[in-house]
LODO-966688 format. One record per residue (C-alpha): x, z, y. Coordinates in steps of 0.2 Angstrom, whole numbers, padded with zeros to 4 digits, always signed. Layout:
N
XZY ...
// end
This chain:
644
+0660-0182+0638 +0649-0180+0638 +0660-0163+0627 +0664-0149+0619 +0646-0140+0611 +0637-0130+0621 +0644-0114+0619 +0643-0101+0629 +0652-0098+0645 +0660-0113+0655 +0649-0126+0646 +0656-0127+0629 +0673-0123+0630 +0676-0120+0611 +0675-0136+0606 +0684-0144+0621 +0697-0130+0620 +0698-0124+0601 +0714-0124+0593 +0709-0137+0580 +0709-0155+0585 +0696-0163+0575 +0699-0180+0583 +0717-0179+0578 +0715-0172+0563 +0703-0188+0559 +0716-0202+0565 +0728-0207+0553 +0747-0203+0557 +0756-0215+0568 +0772-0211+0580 +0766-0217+0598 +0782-0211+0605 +0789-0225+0593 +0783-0237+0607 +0792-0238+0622 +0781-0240+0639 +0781-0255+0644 +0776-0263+0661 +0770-0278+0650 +0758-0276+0637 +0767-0276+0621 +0758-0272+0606 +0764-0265+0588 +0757-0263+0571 +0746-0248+0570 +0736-0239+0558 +0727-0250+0547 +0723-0268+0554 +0724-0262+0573 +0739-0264+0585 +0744-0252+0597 +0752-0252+0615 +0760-0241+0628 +0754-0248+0646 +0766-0243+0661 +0755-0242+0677 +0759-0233+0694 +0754-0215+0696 +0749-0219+0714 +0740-0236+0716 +0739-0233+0737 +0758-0228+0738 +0766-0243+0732 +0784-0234+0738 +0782-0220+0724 +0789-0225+0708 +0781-0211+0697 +0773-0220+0681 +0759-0217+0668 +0759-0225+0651 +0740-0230+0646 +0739-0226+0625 +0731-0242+0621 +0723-0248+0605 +0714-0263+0596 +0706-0269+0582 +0710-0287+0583 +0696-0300+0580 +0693-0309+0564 +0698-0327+0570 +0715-0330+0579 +0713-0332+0598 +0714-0350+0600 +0700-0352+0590 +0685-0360+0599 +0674-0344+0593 +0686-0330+0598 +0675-0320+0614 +0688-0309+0620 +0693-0294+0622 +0678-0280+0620 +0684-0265+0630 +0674-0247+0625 +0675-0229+0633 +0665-0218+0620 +0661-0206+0637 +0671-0188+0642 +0678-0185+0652 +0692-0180+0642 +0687-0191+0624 +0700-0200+0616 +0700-0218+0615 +0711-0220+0601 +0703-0208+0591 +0684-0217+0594 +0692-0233+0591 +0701-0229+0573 +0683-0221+0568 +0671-0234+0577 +0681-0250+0583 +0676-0260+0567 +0658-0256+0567 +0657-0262+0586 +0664-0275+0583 +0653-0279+0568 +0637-0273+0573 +0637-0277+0594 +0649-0288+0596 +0651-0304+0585 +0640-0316+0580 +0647-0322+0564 +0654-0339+0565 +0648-0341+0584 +0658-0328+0594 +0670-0315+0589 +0678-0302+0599 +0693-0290+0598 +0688-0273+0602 +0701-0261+0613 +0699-0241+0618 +0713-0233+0627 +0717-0213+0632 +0713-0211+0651 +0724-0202+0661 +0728-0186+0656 +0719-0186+0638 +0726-0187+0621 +0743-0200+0616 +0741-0205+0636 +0759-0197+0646 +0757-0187+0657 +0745-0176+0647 +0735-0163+0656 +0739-0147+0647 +0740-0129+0655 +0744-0120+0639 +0761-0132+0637 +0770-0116+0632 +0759-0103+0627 +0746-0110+0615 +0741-0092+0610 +0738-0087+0629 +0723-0103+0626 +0718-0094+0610 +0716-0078+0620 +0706-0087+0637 +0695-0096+0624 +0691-0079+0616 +0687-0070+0635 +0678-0086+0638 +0667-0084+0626 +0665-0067+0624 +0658-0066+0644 +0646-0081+0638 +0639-0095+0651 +0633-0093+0668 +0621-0079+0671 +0612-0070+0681 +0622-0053+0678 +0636-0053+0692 +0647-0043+0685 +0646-0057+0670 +0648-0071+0683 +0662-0062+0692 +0673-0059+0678 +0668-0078+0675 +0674-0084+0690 +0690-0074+0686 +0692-0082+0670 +0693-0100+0679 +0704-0094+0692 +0716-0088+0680 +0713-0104+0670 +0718-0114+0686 +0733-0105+0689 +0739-0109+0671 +0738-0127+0677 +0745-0126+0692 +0761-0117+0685 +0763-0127+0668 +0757-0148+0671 +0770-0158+0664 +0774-0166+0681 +0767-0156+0696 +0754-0163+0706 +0750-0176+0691 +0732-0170+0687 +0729-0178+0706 +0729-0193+0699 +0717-0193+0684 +0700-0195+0691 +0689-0210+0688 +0692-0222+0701 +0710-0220+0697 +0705-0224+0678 +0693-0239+0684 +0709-0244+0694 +0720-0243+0676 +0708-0254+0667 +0709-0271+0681 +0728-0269+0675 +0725-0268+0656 +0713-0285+0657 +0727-0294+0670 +0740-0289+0657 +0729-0294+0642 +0726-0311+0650 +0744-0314+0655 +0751-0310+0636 +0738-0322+0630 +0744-0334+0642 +0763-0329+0636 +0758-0332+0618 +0752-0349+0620 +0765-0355+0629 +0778-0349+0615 +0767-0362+0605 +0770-0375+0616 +0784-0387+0617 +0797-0380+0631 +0799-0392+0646 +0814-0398+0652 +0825-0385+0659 +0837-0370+0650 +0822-0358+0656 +0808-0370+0656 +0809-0364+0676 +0814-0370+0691 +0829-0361+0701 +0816-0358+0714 +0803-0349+0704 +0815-0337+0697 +0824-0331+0714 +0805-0329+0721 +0802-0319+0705 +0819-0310+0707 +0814-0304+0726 +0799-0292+0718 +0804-0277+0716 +0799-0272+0698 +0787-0258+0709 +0781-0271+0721 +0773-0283+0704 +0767-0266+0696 +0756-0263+0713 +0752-0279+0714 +0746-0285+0696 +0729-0281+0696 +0724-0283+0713 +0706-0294+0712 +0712-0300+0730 +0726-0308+0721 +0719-0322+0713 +0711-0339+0718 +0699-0343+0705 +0695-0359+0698 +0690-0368+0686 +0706-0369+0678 +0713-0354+0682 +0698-0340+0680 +0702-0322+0685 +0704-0309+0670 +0687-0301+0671 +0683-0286+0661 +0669-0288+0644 +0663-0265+0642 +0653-0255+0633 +0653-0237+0640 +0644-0221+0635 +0639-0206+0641 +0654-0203+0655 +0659-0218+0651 +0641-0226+0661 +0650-0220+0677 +0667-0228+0675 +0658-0243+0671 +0647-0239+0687 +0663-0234+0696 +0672-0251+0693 +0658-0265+0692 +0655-0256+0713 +0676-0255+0717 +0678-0272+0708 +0662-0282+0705 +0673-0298+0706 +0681-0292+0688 +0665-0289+0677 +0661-0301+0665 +0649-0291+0653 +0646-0273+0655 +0636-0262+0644 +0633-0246+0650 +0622-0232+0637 +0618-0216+0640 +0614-0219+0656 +0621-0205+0673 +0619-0206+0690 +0633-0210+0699 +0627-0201+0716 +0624-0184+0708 +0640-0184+0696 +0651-0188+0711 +0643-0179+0726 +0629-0166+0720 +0626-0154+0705 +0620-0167+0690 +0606-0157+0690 +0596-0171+0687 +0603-0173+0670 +0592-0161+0666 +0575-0166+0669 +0569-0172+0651 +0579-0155+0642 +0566-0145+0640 +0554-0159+0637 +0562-0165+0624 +0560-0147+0616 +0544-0146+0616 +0541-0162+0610 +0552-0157+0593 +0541-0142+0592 +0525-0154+0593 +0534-0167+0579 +0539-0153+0570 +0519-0149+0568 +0516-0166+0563 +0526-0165+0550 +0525-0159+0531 +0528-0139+0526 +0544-0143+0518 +0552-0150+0534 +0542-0139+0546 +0539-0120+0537 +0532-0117+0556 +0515-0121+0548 +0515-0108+0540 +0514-0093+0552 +0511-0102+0568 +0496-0109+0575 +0503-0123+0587 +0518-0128+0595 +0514-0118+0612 +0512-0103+0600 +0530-0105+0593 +0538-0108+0610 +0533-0094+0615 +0541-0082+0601 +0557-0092+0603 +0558-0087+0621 +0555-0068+0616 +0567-0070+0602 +0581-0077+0611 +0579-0063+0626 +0580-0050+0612 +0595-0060+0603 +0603-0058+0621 +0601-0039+0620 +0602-0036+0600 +0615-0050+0595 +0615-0054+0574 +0631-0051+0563 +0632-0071+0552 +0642-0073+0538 +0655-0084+0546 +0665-0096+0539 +0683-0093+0542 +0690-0096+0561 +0669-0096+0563 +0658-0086+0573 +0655-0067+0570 +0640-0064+0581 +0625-0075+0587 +0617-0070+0603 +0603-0078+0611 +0614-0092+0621 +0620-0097+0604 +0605-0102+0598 +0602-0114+0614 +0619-0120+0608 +0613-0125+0592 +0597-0133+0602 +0606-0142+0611 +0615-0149+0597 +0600-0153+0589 +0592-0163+0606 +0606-0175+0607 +0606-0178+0589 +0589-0180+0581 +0590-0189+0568 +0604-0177+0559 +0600-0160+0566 +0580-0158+0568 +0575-0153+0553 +0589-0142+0548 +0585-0134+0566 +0567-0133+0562 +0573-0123+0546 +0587-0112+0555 +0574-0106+0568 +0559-0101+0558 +0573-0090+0546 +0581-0082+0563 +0562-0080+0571 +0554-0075+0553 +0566-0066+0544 +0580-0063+0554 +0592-0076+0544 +0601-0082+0556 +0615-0091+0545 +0607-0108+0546 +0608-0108+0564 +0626-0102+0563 +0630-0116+0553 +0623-0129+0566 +0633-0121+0579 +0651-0121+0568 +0648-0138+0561 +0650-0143+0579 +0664-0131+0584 +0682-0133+0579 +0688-0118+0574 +0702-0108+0582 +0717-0108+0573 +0735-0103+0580 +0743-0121+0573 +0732-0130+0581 +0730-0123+0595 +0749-0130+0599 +0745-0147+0594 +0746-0159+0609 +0732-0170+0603 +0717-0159+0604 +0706-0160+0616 +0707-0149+0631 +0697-0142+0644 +0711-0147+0658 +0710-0164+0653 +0690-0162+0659 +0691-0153+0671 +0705-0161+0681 +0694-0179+0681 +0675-0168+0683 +0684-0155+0697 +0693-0168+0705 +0679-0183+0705 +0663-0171+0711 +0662-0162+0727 +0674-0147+0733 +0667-0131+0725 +0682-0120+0730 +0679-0103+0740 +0660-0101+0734 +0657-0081+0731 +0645-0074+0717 +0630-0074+0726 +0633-0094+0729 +0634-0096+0710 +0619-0086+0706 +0609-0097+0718 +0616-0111+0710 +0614-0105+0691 +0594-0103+0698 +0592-0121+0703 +0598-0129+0687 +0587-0116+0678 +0572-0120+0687 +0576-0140+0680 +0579-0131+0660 +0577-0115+0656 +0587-0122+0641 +0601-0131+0648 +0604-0123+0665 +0615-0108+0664 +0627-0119+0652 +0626-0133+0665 +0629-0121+0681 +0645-0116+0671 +0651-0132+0673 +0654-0133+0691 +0657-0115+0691 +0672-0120+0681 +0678-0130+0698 +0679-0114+0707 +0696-0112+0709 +0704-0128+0703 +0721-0131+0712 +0718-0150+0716 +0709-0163+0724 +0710-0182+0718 +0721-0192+0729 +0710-0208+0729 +0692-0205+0734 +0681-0219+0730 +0663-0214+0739 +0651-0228+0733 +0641-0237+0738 +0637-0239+0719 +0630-0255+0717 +0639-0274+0715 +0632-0291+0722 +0620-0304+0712 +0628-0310+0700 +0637-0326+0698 +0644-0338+0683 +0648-0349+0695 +0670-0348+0693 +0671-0349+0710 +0662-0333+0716 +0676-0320+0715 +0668-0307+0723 +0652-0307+0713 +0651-0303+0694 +0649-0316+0680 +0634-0308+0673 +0619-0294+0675 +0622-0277+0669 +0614-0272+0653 +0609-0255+0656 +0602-0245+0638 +0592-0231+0637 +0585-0219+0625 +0566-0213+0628 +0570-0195+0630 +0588-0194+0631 +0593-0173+0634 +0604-0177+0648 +0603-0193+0651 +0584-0197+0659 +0579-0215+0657 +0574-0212+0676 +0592-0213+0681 +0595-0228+0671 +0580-0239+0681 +0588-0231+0697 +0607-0237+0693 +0598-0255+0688 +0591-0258+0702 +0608-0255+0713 +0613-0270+0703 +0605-0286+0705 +0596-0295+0688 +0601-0280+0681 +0590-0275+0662 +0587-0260+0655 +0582-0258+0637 +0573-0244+0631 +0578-0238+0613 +0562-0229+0609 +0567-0214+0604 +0574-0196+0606 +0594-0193+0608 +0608-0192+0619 +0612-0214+0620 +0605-0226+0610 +0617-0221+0597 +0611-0201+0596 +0592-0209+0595 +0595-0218+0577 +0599-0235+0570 +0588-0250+0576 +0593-0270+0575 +0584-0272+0589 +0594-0263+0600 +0611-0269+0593 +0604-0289+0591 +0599-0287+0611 +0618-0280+0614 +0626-0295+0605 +0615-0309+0613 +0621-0302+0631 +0636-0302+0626 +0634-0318+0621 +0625-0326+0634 +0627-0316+0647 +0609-0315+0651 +0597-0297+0649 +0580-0301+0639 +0572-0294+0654 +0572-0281+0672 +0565-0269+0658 +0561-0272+0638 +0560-0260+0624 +0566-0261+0607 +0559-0248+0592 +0567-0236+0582 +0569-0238+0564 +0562-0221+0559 +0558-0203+0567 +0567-0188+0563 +0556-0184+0551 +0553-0198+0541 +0557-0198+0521 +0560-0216+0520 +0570-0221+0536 +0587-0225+0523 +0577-0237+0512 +0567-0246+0524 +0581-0253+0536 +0588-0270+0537 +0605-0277+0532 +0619-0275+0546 +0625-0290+0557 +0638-0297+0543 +0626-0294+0526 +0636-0280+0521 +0627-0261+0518 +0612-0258+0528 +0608-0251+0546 +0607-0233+0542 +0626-0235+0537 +0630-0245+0553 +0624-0230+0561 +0631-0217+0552 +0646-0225+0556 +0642-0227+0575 +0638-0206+0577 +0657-0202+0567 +0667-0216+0581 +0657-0206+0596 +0655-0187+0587 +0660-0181+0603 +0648-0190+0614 +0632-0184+0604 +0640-0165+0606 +0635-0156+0620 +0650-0156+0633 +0651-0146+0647 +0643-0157+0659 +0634-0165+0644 +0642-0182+0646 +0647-0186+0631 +0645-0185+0619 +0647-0181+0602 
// end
């Protein structure tokens, strides 16, 4: 979250906003509000083979007087040996990026092939892997929703939204744009759940949430094997002096309190709860945002897909963008490697620099003369030119899928004038607007962005039109593709009513790590930073300039195209590497690289691969399996963290 497809106008709102939830259509039917929030973790039967848990935590962690709550949706796949045994690893946390991406929904789709594929090492170390709904998003109460009531009044702002189209340079375009988000805002201000709740939803709020879930996961597997132990002497196995200490904390005063790194003396026989994580997209700057507020609480941390801190929290993000429209031409280029079949460009184009050229014509005519497609229902009427860059977009973050099929969509719309190809790109990726759906509180929503975006970057609030054209023409001068669906993100922060009530402001960037138990302050291992070669929105720059903010730090390079190394295509390599750090806690070096297993435009990638970690199906499964658990991390998303 990255999140929803690139659509025109505020970055892709469709997809965030659309009335059906794709994500909860996918998850299987469970009743959450079965659970009752507890302030100790208390898991239940879930699903199929998972267990699922309603964490209480404070709404405020600085104000230990307000006694306002938030109940963190929690789930996990559990791991294959019990927790006693001397193999089990742990607990294996995951955020599949956002903002605003359900963890449930990621982990019921992908929970088992993590754990399968970069996690265990069969009969060495086994983990159990956990996701959870951040606040504001999905099964997670309070949810951010401005359309509580009126679920067609969402229907008809998408509908305007989309319609204006993206950020450009036409100011009566851009004014009616800015209109659109202040209207959006007031929506939220007048219908949140709980009023001033979406204060508390940004990131370091989050990061804050996650040192409670690993204290609470540590203290139920401390209170599950002390039920298997023989009770000591004593009706409560107590003494009278431990319980009236206990009983002088308020119930508030232990919910403030549990968490808190400062509140524990490690040692070797009493280690503090540290967090194991694998973050994508978005979920690289919680990770980031945590290892820096509590470098004392990481034990392995994984981040892919990699952004920079600084410009997400205090810039533009323009510098997501510096590899976009690289990455085009270099499809165009591969496209003319390739045979007739998969690249009909060869037929009426001399060179890539030759078709580049008509597609930038074409879509500036597209603009001006949009084409009538034959839609599926709840689908797209029209395509303009901005559509097409959505469908682009799509394609860049997922190459393996959607290169070939792009490839084929443009030379019918540029040759021909067939545009339908290209249409269905850009509705496979779009959930379609439907009024039941549009009411059901499970589908992702803009709000439950924005309200962690808005409220994490800088204040955009009281900027004129002239300010956001200015704006729109830096980010285009990074991509002509990306850049007036990326100035729409921030332009979306016009007029948004709140500002977060904890402020973390860096520096991002933890001390040398430590295994040593008694080093609180330090983490237990390096980070393991991954790459893709040419990642959309996620430069593999950035990722060697976060590394070297943390000490011993690695980054692989999965060498190949993609948003993560997930969108760049299956490769043992890459998930072998992830498994050993897990493992060891050690990074194979400050910088190695690990091939792909094929090229977008191979024939033979699905025959060639090698079995998966456990011996079952081979890696082009795996990975198939890996782009379904994050489907909206390798979409583009409004400020393209995120995936699908």
């Amino acid at each position: 979250m990255l999140l929803s497809l690139l659509f025109p106008a505020a970055a892709a709102l469709v997809a965030a906003n659309t009335a059906v939830a794709e994500t909860a259509n996918l998850a299987p039917s469970f009743d959450w509000f079965a659970i009752v929030p507890s302030e100790q973790l208390k898991y239940q039967n879930c699903y199929d083979g998972f267990k699922c848990a309603r964490l209480v935590v404070p709404l405020d962690w600085k104000n230990p007087e307000d006694n306002k709550t938030v109940a963190i949706a929690m789930i996990k796949l559990p791991a294959v040996v019990p927790d006693n045994d001397p193999t089990f690893g742990g607990t294996i946390i995951f955020n599949p990026g956002g903002p605003g991406i359900s963890g449930v929904d990621a982990a019921l789709q992908g929970a088992r092939t993590i754990q399968q594929n970069l996690a265990d090492k069969p009969g060495v170390r086994h983990y159990e892997i956990l996701s959870f709904d951040p606040r504001g998003v999905g099964r997670t109460t309070p949810a951010s929703d401005c359309f509580r009531s009126d679920p067609l009044g969402r229907i008809t702002w998408i509908v305007d939204d989309r319609a204006n189209g993206p950020l450009v340079y036409l100011k009566p375009a851009q004014s009616y744009g800015l209109g659109l988000a202040k209207n959006f805002a007031e929506q939220c201000r007048l219908n949140e759940e709980f009023k001033g709740s979406m204060e508390y939803v940004n990131t370091p709020s989050v990061a804050r949430d996650m040192v409670a879930m690993i204290d609470q996961i540590d203290e139920l597997r401390q209170r599950e094997a002390a039920q298997k132990q023989p009770k000591p002497p004593g009706p409560q196995g107590g003494t009278k002096r431990d319980e009236d200490e206990e009983a002088q904390e308020s119930p508030k005063t232990q919910l403030h309190q549990r968490g808190k790194a400062e509140n524990h003396e490690e040692d070797e026989n009493n280690p503090v709860p540290r967090l194991q994580y694998i973050g994508f997209s978005y979920g690289t700057i919680l990770g980031n945002t945590f290892a820096s507020m509590f470098p004392g609480r990481v034990g392995r941390m994984v981040l892919d897909g990699v952004h920079s801190a600084k410009d997400y929290y205090f810039e533009d993000t323009s510098t997501a963008l510096e590899n976009t429209d690289e990455m085009f031409d270099t499809f165009l280029r591969g496209c003319f490697d390739a045979n007739y079949a998969k690249c009909p460009f060869r037929i009426s184009y001399k060179d890539a620099d030759d078709v580049k050229k008509k597609f930038w014509d074409w879509i500036l005519h597209l603009n001006y003369n949009p084409v009538e497609v034959n839609p599926v229902k709840g689908g797209i009427k029209v395509v303009r030119g901005s559509d097409v860059l959505a469908a682009v977009g799509s394609a860049l973050y997922s190459p393996m899928e959607k290169f070939q099929p792009l490839a084929l969509g443009l030379y019918d719309g540029m040759g021909i004038g067939d545009l339908n190809r290209l249409a269905a790109i850009i509705d496979d990726d779009s959930p379609k607007i439907t009024i039941d759906a549009s009411s059901n509180p499970l589908q992702p929503k803009s709000e439950q962005t924005w309200g962690v975006t808005c409220s994490d970057g800088p204040d955009w609030r009281g900027r004129d039109v002239n300010f956001w054209n200015k704006h729109l023409q830096k980010l285009e001068m990074k991509s002509r593709l990306f850049g007036p669906f990326w100035a729409s993100v921030r332009s979306a922060c016009a007029s948004w009513p709140y500002r977060p009530n904890w402020v973390f402001g860096g520096p991002f960037k933890t001390p040398t790590p430590s295994s040593e138990p008694l080093y609180t302050s330090k983490p237990a291992a390096p980070i393991l930073f991954l790459s893709s070669r040419y990642d959309p929105v996620a430069p593999l720059h950035v990722a060697r300039a976060m590394a070297k903010e943390h000490p011993d730090s690695g980054v692989l390079i999965h060498w190949s195209m993609g948003h993560t190394t997930v969108g760049g295509g299956p490769s043992p390599c890459t998930w072998n590497a992830v498994r050993e750090y897990f493992y060891g806690g050690k990074v194979q070096g400050k910088e190695f690289s690990c091939p792909a297993e094929c090229d977008p435009w191979d024939d033979e990638c699905k025959v060639t691969l090698d079995k998966r970690a456990d011996g079952k199906g081979d890696s082009w499964d795996v990975w198939k399996n890996m782009t379904v658990a994050l489907r909206q991390t390798l979409r583009p998303r409004p400020w393209a963290i995120g995936g699908p």
